[in-house]
C-alpha positions in Angstrom: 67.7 189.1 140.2 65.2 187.0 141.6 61.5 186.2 140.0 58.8 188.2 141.0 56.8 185.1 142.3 59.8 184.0 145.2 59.3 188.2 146.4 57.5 188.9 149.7 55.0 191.5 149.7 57.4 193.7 151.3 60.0 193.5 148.6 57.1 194.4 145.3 56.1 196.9 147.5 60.1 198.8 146.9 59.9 197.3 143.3 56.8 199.4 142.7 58.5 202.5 144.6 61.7 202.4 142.6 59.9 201.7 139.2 57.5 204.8 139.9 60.8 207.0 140.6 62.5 205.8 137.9 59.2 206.9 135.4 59.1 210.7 137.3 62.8 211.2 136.6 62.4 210.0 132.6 59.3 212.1 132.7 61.9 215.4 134.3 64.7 214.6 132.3 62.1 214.6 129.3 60.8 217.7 130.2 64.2 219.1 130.1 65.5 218.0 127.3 62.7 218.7 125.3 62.0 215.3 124.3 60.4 212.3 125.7 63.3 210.0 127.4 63.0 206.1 126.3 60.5 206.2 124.1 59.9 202.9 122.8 61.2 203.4 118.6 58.3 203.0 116.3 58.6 199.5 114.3 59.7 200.8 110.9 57.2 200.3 107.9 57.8 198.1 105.5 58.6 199.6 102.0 56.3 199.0 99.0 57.7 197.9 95.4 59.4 200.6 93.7 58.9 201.0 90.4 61.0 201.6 87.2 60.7 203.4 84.4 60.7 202.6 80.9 63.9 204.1 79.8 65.3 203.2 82.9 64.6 199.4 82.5 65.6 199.8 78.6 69.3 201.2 79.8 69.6 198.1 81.9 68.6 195.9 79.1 70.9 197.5 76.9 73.6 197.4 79.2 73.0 193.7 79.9 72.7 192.6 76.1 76.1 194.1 75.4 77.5 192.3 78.6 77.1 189.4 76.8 78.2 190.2 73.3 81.4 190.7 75.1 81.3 187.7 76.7 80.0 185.6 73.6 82.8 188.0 70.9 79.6 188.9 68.7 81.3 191.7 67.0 79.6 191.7 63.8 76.8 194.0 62.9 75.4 195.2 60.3 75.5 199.3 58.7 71.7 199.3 61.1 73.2 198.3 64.2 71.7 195.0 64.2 73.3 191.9 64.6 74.8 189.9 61.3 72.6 186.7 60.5 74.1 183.7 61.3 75.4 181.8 58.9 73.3 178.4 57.7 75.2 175.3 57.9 75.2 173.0 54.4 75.7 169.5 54.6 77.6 168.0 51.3 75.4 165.8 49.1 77.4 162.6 49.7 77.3 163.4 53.7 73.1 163.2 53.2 73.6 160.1 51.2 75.3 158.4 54.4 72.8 159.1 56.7 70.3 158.4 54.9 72.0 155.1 54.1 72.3 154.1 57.4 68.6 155.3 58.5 67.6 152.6 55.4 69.8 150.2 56.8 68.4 149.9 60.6 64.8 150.5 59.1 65.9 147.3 57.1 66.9 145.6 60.4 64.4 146.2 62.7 61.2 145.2 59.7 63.6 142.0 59.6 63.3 141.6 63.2 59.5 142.0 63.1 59.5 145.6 64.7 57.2 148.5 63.7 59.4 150.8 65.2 63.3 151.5 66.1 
């Protein structure tokens, strides 16, 4: 179809009959059908935050917590339900002795060297 601007006065002329037909039939057939034909559809509304509730957001916690104790295998709990307390880690008295050793040496070292610090 061709631009409005490149149509002679003649031809808007039909395009403004036929558009004003075309709106009295929508306007019948609307009437009929108890409706109104072609309505343009209403932009739909945004929806707002919903909200959770308590309990609800505690079952998802819940749910989420023992997802991973099945993923990490924490199976140990105590007669409370709460979790056993990890175990602390000792370090043997001749391990300390090295470390400490070799912290002594490089101190050594690096006053040697003139340094303040490592």
């Amino acid at each position: 179809m061709s631009s409005l601007q490149s149509l002679t006065i003649a031809q808007l002329h039909q395009v403004i009959s036929i558009k004003e037909k075309i709106e009295a039939l929508e306007a019948e057939l609307a009437a009929i059908a108890g409706g109104e034909a072609a309505a343009p559809a209403a932009p739909a509304k945004p929806r707002g935050r919903r909200g959770i509730s308590a309990a609800g957001r505690a079952r998802i916690v819940a749910a989420q917590k023992a997802r991973w104790a099945k993923v990490k295998g924490e199976k140990g709990e105590t007669s409370d339900g709460e979790p056993a307390p990890k175990k602390k880690r000792k370090m043997s008295a001749a391990g300390r002795a090295r470390i400490a050793a070799a912290a002594k040496a490089r101190w050594a070292n690096a006053k040697a060297a003139g340094k303040n610090r490592l």
